[in-house]
VOBA-1610 file (N, C-alpha, C; in pm, whole numbers, padded with zeros to 5 digits, always signed):
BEGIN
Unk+08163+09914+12936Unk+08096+09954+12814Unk+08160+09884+12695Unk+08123+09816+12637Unk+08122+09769+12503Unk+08157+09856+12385Unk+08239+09945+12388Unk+08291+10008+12297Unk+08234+10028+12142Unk+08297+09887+12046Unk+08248+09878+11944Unk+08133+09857+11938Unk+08044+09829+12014Unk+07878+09802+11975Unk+07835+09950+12019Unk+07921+10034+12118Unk+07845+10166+12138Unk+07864+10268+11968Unk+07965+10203+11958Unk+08010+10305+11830Unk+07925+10264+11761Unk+07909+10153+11697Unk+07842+10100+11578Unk+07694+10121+11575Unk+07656+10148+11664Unk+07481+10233+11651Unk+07486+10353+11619Unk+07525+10448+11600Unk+07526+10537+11523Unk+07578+10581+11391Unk+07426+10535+11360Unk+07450+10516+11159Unk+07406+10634+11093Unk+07434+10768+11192Unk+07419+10906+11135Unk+07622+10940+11137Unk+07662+10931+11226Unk+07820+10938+11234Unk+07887+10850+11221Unk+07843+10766+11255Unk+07943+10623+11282Unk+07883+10490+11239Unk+07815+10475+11076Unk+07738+10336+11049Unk+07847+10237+11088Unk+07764+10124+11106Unk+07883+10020+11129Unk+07949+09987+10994Unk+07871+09992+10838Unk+07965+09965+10704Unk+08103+10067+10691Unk+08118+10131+10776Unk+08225+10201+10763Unk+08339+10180+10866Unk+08355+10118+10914Unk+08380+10082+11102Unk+08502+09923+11039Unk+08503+09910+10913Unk+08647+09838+10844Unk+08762+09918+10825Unk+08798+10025+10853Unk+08899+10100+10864Unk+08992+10051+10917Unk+08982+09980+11009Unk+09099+09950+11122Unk+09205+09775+11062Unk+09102+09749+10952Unk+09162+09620+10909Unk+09219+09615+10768Unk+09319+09618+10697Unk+09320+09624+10557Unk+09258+09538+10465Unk+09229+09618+10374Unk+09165+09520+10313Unk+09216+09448+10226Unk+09309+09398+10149Unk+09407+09280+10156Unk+09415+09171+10241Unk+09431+09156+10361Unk+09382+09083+10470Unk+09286+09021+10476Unk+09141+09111+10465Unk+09024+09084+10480Unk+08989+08964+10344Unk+09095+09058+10221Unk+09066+08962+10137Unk+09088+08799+10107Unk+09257+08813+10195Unk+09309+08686+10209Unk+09178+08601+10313Unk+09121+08689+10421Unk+09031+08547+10515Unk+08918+08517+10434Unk+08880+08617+10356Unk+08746+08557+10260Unk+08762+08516+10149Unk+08889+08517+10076Unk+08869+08429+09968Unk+08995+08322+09969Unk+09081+08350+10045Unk+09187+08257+10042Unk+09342+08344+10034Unk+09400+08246+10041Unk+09627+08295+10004Unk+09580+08325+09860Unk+09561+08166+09795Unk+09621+08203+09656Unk+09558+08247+09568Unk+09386+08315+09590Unk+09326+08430+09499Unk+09410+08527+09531Unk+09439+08567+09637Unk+09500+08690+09694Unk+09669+08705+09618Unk+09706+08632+09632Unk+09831+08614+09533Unk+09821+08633+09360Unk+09732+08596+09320Unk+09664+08576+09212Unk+09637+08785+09157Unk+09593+08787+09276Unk+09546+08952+09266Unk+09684+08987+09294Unk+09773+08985+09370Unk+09881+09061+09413Unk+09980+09086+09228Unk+09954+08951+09199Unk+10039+08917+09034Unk+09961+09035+08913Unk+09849+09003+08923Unk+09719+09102+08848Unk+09788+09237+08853Unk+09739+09276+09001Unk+09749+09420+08985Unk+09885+09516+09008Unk+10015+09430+08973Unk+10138+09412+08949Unk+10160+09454+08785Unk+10145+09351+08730Unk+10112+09403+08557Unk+10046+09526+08553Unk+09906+09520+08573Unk+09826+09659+08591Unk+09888+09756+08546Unk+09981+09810+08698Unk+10052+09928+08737Unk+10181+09935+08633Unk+10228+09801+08625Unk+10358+09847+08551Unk+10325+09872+08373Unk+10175+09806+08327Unk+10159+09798+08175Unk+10073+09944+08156Unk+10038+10013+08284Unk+10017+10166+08292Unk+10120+10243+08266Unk+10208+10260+08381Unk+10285+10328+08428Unk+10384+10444+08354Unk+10395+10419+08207Unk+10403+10520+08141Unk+10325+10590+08077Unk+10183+10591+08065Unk+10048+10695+08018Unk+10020+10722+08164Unk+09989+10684+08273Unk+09956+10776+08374Unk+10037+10832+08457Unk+10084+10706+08620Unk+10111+10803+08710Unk+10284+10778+08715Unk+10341+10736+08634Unk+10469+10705+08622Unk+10539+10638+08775Unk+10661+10657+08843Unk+10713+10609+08928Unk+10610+10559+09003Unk+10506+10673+09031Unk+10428+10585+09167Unk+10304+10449+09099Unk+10311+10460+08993Unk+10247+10280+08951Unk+10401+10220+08982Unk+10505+10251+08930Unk+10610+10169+08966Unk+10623+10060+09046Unk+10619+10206+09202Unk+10611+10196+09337Unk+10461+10088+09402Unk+10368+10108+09318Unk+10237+10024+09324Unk+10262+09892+09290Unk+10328+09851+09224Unk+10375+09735+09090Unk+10443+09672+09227Unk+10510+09735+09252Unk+10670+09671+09363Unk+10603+09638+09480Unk+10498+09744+09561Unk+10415+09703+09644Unk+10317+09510+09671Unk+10300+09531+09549Unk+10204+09434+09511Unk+10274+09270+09471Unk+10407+09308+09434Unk+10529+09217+09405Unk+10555+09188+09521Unk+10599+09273+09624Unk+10635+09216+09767Unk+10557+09139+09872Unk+10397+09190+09863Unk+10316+09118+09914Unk+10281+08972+09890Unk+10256+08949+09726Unk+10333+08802+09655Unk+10423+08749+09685Unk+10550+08799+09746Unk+10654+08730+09785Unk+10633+08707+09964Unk+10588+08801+10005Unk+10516+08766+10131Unk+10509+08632+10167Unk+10377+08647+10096Unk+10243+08513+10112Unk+10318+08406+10057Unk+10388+08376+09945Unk+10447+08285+09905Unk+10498+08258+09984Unk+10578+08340+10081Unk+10725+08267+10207Unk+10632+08236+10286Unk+10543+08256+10348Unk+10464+08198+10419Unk+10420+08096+10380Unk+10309+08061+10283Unk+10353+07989+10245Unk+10411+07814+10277Unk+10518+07832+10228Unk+10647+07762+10217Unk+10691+07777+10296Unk+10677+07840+10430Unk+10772+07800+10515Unk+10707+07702+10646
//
């Protein structure tokens, strides 16, 4: 049995537009638009969090900021190596 095609017909419980769960979407973003949009976004939504981070969610934009910093440093070592 074909698993994912059994699942994916049922678009009362189980549409297939919902059936991306299993892949992040970061990832998804790096195969469809590229490394260095994706880097580009990682830098973006880095500022974001940290030029928030004292009117809203405090530490955890921090923690978002740093997230998004590490993934940039990621892809960069990759990259380069």
């Amino acid at each position: 049995m074909d698993y994912e095609r059994e699942f994916s017909k049922d678009n009362v419980n189980h549409p297939a537009h919902y059936n991306t769960g299993r892949y992040e979407c970061i990832d998804v973003m790096r195969e469809a638009l590229g490394t260095e949009v994706v880097k580009d976004f990682c830098l973006g939504n880095a500022f974001k969090y940290i030029y928030r981070c004292k009117r809203k969610n405090g530490l955890e934009d921090v923690e978002k900021a740093r997230w998004y910093l590490e993934k940039f440093l990621e892809l960069e070592r990759e990259d380069n190596a």
